[in-house]
C-alpha positions as a Markdown table, in Angstrom:
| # | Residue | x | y | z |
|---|---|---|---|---|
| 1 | Unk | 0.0 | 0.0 | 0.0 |
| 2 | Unk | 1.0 | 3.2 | -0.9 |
| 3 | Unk | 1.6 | 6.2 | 1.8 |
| 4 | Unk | 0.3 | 9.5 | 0.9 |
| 5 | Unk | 2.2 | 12.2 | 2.3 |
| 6 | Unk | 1.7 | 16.1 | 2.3 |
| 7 | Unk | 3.8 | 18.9 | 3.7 |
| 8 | Unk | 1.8 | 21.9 | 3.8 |
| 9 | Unk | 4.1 | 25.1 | 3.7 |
| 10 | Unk | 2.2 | 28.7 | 4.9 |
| 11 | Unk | 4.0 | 30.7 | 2.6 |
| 12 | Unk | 4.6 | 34.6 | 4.3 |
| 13 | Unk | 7.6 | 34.8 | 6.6 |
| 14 | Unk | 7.5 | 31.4 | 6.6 |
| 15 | Unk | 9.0 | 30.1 | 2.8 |
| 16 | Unk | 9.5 | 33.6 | 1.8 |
| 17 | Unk | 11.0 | 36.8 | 3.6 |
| 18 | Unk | 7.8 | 38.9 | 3.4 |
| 19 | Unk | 3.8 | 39.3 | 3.4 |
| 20 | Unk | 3.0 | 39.0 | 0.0 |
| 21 | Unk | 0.0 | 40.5 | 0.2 |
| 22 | Unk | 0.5 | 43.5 | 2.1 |
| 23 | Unk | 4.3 | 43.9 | -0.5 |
| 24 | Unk | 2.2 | 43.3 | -3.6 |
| 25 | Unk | -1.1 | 46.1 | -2.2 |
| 26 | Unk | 2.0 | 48.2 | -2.3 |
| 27 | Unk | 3.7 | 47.8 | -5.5 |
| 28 | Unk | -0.1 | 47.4 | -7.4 |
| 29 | Unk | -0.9 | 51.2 | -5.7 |
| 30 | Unk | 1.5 | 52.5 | -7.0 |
| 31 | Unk | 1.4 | 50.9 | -10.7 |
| 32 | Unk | -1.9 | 52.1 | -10.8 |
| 33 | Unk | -1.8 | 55.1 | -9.5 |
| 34 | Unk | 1.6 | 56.2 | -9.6 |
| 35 | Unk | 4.8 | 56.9 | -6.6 |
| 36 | Unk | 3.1 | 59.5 | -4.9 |
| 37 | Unk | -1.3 | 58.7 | -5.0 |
| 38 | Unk | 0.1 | 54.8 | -4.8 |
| 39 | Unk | 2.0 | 55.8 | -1.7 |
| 40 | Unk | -0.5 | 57.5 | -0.4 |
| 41 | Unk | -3.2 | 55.6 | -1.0 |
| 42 | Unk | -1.2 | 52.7 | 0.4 |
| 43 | Unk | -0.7 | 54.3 | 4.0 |
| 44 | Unk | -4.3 | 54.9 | 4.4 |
| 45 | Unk | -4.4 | 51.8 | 3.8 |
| 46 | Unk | -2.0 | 50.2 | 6.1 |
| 47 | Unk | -3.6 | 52.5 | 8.8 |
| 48 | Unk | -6.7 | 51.2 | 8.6 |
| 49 | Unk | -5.3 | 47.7 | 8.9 |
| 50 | Unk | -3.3 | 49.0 | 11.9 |
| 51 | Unk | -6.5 | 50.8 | 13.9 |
| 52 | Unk | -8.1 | 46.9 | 13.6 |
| 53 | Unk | -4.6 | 45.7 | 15.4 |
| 54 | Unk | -4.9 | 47.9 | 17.9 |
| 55 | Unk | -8.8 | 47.7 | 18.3 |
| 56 | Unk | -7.6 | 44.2 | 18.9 |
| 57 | Unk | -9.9 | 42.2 | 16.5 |
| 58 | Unk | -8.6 | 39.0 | 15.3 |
| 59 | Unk | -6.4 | 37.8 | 12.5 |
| 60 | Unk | -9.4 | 36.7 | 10.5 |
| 61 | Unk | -11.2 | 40.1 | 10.8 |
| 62 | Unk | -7.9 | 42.0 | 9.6 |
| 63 | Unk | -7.3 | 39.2 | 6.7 |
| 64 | Unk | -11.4 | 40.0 | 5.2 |
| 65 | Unk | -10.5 | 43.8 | 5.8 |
| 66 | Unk | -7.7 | 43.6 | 3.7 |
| 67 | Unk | -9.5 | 42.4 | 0.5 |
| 68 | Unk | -12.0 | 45.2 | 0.5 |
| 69 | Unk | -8.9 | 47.3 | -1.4 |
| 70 | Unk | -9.7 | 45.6 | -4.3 |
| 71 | Unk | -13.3 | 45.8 | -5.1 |
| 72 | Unk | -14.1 | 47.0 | -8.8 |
| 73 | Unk | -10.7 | 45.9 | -9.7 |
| 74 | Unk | -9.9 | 43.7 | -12.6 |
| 75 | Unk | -8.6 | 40.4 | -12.2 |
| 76 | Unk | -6.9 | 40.6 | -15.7 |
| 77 | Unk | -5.0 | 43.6 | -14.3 |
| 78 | Unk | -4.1 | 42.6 | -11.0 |
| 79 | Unk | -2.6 | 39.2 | -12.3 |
| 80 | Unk | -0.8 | 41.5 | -15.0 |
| 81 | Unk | 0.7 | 43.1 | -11.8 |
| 82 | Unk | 1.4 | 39.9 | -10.2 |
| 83 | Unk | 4.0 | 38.6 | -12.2 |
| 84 | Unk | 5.2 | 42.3 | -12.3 |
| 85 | Unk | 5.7 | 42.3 | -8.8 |
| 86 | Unk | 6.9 | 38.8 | -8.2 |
| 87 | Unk | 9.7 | 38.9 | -10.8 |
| 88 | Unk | 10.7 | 42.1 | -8.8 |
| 89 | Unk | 11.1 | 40.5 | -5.5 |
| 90 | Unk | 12.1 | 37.4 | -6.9 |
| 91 | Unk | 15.3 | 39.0 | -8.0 |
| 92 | Unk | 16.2 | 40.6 | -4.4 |
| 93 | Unk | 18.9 | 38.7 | -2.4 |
| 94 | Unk | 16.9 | 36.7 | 0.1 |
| 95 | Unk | 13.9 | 36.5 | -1.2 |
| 96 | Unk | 13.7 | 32.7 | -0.3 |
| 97 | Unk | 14.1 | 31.3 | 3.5 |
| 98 | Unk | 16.4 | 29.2 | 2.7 |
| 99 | Unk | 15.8 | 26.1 | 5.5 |
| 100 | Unk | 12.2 | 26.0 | 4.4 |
| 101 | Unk | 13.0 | 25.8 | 0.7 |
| 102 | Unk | 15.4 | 22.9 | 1.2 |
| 103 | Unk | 13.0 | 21.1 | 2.9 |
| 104 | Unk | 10.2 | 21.8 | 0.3 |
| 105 | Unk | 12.6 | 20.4 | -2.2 |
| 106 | Unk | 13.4 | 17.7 | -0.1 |
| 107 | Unk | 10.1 | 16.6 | 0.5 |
| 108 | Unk | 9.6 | 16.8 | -3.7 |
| 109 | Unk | 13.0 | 14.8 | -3.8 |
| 110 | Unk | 11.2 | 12.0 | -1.6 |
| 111 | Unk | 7.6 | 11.9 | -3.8 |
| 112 | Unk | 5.4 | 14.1 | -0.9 |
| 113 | Unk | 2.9 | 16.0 | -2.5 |
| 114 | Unk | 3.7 | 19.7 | -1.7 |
| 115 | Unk | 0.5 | 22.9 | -0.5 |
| 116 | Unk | 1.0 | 25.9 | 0.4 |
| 117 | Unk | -1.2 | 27.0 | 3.0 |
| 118 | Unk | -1.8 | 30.8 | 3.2 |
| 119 | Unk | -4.2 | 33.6 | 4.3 |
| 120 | Unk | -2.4 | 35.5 | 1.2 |
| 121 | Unk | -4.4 | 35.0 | -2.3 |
| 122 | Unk | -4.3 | 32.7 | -4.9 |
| 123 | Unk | -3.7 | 35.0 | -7.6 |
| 124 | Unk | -0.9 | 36.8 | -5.4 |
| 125 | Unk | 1.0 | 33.3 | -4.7 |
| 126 | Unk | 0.4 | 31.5 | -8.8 |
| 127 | Unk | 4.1 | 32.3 | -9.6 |
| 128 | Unk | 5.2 | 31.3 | -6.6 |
| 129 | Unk | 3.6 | 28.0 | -7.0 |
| 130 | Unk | 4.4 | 28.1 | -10.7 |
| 131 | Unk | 8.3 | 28.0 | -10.1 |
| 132 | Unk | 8.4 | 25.9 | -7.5 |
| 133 | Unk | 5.8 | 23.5 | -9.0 |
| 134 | Unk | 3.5 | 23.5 | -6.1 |
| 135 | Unk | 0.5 | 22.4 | -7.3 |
| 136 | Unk | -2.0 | 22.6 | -4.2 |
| 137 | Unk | -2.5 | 26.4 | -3.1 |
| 138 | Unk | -5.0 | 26.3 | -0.2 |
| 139 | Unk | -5.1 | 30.4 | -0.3 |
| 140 | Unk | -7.8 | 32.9 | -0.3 |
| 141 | Unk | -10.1 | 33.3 | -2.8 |
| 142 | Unk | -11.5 | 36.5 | -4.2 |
| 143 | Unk | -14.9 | 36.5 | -5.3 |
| 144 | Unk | -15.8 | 37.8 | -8.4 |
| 145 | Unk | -19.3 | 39.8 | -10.1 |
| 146 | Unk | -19.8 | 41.0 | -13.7 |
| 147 | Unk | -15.8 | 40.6 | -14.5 |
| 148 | Unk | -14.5 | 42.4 | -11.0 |
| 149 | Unk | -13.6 | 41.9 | -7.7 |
| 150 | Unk | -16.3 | 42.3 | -5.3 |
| 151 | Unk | -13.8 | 43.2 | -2.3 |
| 152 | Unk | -15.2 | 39.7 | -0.3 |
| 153 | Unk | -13.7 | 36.5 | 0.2 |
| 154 | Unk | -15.6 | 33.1 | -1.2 |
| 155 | Unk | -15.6 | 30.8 | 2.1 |
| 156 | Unk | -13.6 | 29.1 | 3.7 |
| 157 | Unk | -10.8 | 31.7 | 4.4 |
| 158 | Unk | -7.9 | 30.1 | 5.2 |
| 159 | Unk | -6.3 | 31.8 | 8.2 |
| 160 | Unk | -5.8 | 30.4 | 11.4 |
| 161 | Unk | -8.3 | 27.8 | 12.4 |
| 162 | Unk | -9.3 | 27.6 | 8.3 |
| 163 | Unk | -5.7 | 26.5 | 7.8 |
| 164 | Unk | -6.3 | 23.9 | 9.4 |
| 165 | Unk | -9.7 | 23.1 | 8.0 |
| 166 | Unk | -7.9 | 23.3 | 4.4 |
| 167 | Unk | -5.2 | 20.6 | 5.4 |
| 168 | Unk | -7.6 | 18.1 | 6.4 |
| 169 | Unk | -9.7 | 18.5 | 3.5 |
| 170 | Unk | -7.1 | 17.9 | 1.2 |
| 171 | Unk | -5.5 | 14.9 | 3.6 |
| 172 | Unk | -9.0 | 13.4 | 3.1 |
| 173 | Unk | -9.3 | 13.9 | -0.7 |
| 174 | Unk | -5.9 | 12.7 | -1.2 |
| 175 | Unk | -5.9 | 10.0 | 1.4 |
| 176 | Unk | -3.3 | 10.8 | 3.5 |
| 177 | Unk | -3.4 | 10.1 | 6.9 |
| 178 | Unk | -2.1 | 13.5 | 9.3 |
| 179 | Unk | 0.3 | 11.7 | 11.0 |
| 180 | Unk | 2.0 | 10.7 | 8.4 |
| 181 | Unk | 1.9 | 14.8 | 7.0 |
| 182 | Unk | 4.2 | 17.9 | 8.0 |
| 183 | Unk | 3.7 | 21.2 | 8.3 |
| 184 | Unk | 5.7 | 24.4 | 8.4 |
| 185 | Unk | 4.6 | 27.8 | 9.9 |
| 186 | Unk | 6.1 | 30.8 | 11.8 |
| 187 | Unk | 4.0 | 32.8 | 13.5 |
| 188 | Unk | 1.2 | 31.7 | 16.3 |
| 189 | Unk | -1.7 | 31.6 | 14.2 |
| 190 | Unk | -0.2 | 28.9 | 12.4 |
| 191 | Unk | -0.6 | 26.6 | 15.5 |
| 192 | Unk | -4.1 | 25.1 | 13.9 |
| 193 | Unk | -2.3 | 23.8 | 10.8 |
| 194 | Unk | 0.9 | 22.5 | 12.7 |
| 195 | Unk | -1.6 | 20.7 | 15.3 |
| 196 | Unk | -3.5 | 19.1 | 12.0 |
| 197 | Unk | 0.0 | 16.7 | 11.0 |
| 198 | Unk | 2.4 | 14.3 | 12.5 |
| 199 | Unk | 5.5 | 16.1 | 12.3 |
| 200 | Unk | 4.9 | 20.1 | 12.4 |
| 201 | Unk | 8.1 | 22.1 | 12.4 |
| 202 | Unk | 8.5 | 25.9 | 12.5 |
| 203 | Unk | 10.1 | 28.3 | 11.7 |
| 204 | Unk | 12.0 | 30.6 | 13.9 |
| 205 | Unk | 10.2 | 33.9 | 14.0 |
| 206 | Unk | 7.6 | 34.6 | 16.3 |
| 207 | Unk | 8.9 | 33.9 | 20.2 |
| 208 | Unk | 5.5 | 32.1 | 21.6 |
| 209 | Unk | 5.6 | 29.9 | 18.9 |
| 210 | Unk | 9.4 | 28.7 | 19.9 |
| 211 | Unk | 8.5 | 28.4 | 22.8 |
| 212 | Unk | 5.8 | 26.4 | 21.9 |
| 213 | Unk | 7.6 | 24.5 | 19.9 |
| 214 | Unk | 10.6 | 23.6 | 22.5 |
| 215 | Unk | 7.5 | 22.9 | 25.1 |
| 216 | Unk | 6.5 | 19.8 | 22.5 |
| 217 | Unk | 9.6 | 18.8 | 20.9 |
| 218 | Unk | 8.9 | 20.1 | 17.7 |
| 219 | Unk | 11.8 | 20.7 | 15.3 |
| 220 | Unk | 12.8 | 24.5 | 14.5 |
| 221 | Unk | 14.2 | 25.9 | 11.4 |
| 222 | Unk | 16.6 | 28.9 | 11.7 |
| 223 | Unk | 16.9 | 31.3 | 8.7 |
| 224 | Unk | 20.0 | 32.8 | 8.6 |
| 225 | Unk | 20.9 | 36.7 | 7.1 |
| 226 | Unk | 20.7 | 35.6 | 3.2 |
| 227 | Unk | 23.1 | 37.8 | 0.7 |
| 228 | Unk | 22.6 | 36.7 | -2.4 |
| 229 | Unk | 19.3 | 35.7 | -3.8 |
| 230 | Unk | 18.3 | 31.9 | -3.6 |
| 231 | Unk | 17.4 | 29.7 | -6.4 |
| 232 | Unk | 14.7 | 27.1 | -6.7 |
């Protein structure tokens, strides 16, 4: 009998050295609008985002806020922008977390079936997944009316608790049983999803979590300072 496996990867801080969502807002503000109205438009933005930290509403809440910036926009446009935006970062030195990517390729290297698991969007992480040649991206999804954006996410969302709800569909449609998984995350809200598989490991980032993880044995990844950029 053959064991299915699956290492699910969250993909921000955790695979890569930023928030793809909040880097790409950025970089599609300012395409659109130009340095200074992007900019601008950008830091209301990011304030808004920043009173809902402070009001001290949940991940989740924050996550659905987020999308609202791009109702009425095109899809056609904001994947144009995409690949725009990832060949940009793609080319910066230390773009890649370098432990996390050698163990993504290792798990390839030993026939695992690879997912990202991210509260980022699909469209933001396709040429991510594209090089790579990560075929499963449980991400956000932006629902769509009459050819736009509508600024809402189509259910579930897949942050925090939802990662985890994501994994175990996919375990079940694939067959694999979650102890015989892995998981990789770096920040507290990943807990759900490294709770969901056998062997979670995470990477080092957010203190509480390391601690969590040396409470429980779990193995920890250390990024080091990258110089040059990292290739797949």
């Amino acid at each position: 009998m053959i064991v299915r496996r699956i290492a699910f990867f969250d993909v921000d801080e955790t695979l890569i050295d930023l928030k793809s969502m909040f880097s790409f807002r950025g970089f599609y503000f300012r395409q659109l609008w130009g340095q200074e109205s992007g900019a601008k438009a950008e830091r209301a933005a990011a304030r808004r985002i920043e009173h809902q930290v402070l009001q001290g509403h949940e991940r989740s809440t924050i996550n659905t806020l987020f999308y609202e910036d791009f109702r009425d926009h095109q899809p056609e446009l904001v994947s144009e922008a995409v690949e725009t935006w990832y060949a940009q970062e793609r080319a910066r030195p230390g773009f890649f977390i370098q432990p996390a990517l050698d163990a993504l390729q290792a798990h390839q290297r030993c026939g695992d079936e690879v997912a990202f698991v991210s509260g980022s969007a699909t469209q933001f992480l396709a040429p991510l997944a594209a090089e790579l040649g990560v075929s499963h991206v449980l991400a956000n999804r932006l629902e769509m009316h009459r050819g736009r954006f509508t600024g809402q996410l189509i259910p579930p969302q897949t942050i925090g608790v939802g990662k985890r709800q994501a994994a175990l569909s996919l375990m079940s449609e694939l067959s694999a049983e979650p102890n015989n998984c892995f998981a990789y995350g770096d920040h507290l809200s990943d807990l759900p999803l490294l709770m969901s598989v056998g062997t979670p490991t995470v990477v080092a980032r957010d203190p509480a979590l390391i601690q969590h993880a040396r409470q429980h044995g779990w193995p920890i990844l250390w990024p080091a300072i990258a110089t040059q950029g990292g290739k797949p």
